[in-house]
DSSP file (Angstrom, degrees, kcal/mol; ACC not computed):
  #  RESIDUE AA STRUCTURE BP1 BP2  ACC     N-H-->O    O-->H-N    N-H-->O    O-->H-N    TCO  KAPPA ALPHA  PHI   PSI    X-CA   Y-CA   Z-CA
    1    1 A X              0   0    0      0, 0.0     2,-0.2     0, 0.0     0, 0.0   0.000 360.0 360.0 360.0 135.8    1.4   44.1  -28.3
    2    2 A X     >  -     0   0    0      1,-0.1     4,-1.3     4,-0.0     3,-0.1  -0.456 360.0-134.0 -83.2 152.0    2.1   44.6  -24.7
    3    3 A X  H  > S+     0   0    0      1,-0.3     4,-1.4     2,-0.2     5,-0.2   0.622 113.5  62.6 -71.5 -22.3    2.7   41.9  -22.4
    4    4 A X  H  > S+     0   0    0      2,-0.2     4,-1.6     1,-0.2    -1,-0.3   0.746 110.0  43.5 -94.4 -20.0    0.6   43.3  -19.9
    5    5 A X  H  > S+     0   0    0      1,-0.2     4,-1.6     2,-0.1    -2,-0.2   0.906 112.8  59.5 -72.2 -24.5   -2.7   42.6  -23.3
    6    6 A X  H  X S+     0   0    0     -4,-1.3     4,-0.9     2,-0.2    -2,-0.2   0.957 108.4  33.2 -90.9 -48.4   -0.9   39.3  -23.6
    7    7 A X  H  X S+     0   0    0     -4,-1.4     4,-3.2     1,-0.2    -1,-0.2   0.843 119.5  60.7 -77.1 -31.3   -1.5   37.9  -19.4
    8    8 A X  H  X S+     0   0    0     -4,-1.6     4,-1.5     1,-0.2     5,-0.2   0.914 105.7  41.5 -52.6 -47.8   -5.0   39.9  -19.9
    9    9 A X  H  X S+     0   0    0     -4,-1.6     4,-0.6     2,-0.2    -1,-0.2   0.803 115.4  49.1 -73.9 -24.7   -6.0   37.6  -22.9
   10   10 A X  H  X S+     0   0    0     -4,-0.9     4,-2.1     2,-0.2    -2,-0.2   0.756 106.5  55.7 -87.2 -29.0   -4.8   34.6  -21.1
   11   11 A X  H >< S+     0   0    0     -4,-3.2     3,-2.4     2,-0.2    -2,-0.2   0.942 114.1  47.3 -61.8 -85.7   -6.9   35.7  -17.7
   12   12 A X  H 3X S+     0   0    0     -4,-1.5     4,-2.6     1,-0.4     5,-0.2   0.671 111.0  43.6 -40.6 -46.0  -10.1   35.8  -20.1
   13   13 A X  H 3X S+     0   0    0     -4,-0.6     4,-1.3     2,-0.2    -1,-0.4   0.773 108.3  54.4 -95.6 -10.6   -9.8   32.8  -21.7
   14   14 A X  H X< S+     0   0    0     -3,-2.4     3,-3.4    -4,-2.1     4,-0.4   0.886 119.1  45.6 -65.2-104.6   -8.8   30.5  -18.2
   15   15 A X  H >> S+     0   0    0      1,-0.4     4,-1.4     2,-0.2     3,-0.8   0.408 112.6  47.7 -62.5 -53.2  -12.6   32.4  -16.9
   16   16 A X  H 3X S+     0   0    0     -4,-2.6     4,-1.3     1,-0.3    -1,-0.4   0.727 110.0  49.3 -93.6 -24.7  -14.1   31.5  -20.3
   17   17 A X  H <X S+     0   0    0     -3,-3.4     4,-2.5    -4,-1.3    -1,-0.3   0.838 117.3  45.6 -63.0 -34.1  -12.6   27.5  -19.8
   18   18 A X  H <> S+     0   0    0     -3,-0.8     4,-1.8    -4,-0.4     5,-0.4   0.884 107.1  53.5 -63.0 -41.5  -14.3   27.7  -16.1
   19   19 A X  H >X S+     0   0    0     -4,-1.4     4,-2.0     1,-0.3     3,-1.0   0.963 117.3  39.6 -91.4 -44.9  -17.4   29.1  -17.6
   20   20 A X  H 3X S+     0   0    0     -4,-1.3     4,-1.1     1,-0.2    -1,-0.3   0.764 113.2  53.4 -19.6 -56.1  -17.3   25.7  -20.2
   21   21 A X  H 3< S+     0   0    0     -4,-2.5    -1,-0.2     2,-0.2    -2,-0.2   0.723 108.5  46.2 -50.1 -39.5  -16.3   23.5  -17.7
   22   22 A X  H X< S+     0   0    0     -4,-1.8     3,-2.8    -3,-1.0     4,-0.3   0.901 116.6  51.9 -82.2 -63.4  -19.4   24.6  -15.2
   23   23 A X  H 3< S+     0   0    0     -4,-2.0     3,-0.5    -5,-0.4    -2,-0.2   0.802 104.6  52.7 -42.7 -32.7  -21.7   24.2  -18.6
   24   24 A X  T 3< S+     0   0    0     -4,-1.1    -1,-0.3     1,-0.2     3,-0.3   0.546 118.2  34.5 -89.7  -5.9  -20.6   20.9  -19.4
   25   25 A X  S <  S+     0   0    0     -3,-2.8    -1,-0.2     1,-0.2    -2,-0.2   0.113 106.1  65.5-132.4  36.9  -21.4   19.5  -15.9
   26   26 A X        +     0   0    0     -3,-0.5    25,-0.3    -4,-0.3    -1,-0.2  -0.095  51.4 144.4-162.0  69.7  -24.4   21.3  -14.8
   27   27 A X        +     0   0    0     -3,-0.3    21,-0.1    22,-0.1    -4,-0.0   0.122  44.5 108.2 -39.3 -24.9  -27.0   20.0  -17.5
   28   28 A X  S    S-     0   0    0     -3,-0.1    21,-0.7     1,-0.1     2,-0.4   0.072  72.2-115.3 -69.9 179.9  -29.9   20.1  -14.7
   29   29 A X  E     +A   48   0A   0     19,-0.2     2,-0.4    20,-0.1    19,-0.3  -0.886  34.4 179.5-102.4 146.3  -32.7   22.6  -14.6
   30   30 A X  E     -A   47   0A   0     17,-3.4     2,-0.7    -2,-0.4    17,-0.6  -0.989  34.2-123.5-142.9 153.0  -32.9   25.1  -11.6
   31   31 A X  E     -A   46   0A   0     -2,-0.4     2,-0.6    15,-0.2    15,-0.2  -0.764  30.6-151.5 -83.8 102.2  -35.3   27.7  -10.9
   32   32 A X  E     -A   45   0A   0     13,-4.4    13,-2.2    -2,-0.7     2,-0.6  -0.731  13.9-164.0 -93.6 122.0  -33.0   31.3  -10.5
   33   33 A X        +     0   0    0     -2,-0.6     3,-0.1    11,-0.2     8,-0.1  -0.887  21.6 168.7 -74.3 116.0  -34.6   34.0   -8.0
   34   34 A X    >   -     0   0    0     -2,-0.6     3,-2.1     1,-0.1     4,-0.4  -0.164   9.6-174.5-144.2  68.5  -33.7   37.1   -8.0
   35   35 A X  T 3  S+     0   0    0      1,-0.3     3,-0.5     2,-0.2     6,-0.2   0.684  78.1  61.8 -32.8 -53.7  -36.2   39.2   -5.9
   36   36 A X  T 3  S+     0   0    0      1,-0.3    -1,-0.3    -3,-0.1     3,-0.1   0.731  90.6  65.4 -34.6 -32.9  -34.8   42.7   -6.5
   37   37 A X  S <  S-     0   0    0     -3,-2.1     2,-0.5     1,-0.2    -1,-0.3   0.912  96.1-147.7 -95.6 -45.3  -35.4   42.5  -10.2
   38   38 A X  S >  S+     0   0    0     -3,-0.5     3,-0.9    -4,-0.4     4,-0.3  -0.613  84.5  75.5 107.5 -68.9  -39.3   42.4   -8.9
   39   39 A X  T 3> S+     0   0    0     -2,-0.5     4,-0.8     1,-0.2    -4,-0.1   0.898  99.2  46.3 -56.0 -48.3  -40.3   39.7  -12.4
   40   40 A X  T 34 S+     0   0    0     -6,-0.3    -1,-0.2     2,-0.1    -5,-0.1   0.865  88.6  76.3 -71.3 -28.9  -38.6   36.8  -10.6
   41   41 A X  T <4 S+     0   0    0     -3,-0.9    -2,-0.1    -6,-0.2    -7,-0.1   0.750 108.5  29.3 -51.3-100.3  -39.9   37.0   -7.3
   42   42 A X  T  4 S+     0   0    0     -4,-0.3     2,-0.4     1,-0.2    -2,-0.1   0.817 135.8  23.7 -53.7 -70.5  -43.6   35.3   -8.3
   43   43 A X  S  < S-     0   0    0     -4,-0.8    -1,-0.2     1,-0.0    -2,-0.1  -0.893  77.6-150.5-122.8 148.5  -42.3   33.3  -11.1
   44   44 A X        -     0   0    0     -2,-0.4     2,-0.4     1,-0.1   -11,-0.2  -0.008  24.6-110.2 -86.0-169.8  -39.0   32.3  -11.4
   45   45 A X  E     -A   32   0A   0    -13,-2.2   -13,-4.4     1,-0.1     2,-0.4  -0.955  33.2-157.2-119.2 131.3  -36.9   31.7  -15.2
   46   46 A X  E     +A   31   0A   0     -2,-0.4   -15,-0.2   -15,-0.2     2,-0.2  -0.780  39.8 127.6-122.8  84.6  -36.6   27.9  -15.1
   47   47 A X  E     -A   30   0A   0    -17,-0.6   -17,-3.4    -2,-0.4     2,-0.2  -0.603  64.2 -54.4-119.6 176.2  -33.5   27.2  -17.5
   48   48 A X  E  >  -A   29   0A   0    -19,-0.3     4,-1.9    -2,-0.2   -19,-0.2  -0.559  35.4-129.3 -84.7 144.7  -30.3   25.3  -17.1
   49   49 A X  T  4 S+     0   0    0    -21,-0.7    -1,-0.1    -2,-0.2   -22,-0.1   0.069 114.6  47.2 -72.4  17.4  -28.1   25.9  -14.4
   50   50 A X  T  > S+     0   0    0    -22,-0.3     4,-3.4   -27,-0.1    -1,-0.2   0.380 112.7  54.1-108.6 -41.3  -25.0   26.2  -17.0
   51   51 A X  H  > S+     0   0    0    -25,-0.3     4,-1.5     1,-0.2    -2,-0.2   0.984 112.9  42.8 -55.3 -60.8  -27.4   28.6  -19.1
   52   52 A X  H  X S+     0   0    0     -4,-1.9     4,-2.8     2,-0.2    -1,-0.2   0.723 107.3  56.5 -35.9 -41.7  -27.8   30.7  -16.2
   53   53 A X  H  > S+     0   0    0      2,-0.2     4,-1.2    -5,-0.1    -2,-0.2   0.993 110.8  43.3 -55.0 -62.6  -24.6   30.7  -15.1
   54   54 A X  H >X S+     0   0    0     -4,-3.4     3,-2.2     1,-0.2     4,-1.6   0.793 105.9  58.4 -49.5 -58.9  -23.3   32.1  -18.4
   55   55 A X  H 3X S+     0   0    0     -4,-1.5     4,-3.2     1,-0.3    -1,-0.2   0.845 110.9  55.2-106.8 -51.0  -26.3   35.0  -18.9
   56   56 A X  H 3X S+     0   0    0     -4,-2.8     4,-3.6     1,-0.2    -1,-0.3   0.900 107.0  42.1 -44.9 -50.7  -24.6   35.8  -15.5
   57   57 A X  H <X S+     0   0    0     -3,-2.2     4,-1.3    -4,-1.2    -2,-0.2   0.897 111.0  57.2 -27.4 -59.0  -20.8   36.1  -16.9
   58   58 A X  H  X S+     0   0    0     -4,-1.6     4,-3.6     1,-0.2    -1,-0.2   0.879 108.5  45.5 -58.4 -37.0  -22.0   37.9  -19.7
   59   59 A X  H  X S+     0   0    0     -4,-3.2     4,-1.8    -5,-0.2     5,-0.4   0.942 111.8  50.4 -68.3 -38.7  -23.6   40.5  -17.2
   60   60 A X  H  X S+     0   0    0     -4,-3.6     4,-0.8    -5,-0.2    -1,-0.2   0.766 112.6  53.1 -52.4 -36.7  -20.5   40.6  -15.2
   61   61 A X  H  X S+     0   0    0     -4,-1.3     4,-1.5    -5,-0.2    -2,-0.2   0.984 113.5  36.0 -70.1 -74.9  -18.4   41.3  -18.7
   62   62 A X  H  X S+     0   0    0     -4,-3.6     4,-1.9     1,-0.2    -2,-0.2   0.672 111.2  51.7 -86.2   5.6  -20.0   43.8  -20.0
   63   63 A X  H  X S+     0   0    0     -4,-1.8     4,-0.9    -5,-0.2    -1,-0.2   0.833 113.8  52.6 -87.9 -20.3  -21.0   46.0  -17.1
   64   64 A X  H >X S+     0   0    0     -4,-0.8     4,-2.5    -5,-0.4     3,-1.0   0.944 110.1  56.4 -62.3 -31.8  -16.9   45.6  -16.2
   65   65 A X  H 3X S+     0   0    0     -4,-1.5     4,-3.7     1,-0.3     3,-0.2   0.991 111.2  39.0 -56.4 -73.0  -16.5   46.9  -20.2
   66   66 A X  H 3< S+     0   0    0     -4,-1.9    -1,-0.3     1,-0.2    -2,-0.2   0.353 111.0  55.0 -88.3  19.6  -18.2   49.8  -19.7
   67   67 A X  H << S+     0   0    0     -3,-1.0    -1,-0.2    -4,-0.9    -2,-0.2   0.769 124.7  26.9 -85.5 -45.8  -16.9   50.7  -16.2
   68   68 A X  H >< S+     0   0    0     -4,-2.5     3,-0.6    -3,-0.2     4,-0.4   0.916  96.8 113.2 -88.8 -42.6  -12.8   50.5  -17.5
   69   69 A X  T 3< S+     0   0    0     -4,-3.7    -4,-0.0    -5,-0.4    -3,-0.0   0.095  91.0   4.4 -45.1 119.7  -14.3   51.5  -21.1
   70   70 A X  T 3  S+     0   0    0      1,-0.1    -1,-0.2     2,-0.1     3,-0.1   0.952  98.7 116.9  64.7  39.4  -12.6   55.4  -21.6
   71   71 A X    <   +     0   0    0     -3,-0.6     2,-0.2     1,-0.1    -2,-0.1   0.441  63.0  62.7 -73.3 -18.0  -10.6   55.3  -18.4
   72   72 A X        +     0   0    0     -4,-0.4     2,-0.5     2,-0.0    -2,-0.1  -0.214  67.1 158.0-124.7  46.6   -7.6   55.5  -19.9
   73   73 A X        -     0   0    0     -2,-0.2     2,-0.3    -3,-0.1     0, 0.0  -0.612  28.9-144.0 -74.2 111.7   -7.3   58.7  -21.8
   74   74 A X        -     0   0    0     -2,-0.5     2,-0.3     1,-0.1    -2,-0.0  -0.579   8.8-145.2 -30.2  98.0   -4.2   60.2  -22.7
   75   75 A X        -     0   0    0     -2,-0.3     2,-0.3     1,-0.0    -1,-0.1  -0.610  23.2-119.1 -92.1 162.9   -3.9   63.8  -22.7
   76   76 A X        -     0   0    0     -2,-0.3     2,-0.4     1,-0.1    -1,-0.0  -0.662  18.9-127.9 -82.2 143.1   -1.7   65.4  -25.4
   77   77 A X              0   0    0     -2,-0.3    -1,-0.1     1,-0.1    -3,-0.0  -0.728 360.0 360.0 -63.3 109.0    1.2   67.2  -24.3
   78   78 A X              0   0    0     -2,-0.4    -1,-0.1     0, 0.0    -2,-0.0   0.427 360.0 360.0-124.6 360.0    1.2   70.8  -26.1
């Protein structure tokens, strides 16, 4: 294992202590907008503001997955 998977693994899991940290102290309810989408603009999704946060992360995670996902192809040497 490379050093460079090893500061990578530690970066995730310091974001994934933040994203715990925000969840355990933001317990309220909030009403999230998000006009563009077009379904929130007339009614909004009224969950907790930790719940939200995360559903956000998660989007942030995987669209970054499948941006770097198959960047980094080798070619063989013949």
């Amino acid at each position: 294992m490379s050093f460079a998977a090893v500061i990578k693994s530690v970066f995730f899991l310091l974001i994934l202590f933040v994203v715990l940290y925000v969840g355990m102290n933001n317990v309220h309810a909030i009403d999230f907008f998000f006009p563009i989408a077009g379904t929130t603009a007339k009614t909004p999704i009224h969950a907790s503001a930790a719940l939200i946060f995360f559903g956000m992360f998660v989007v942030g995670v995987l669209a970054g997955t499948l941006l770097t996902a198959g960047g980094s192809k080798k070619k063989s040497k013949e």
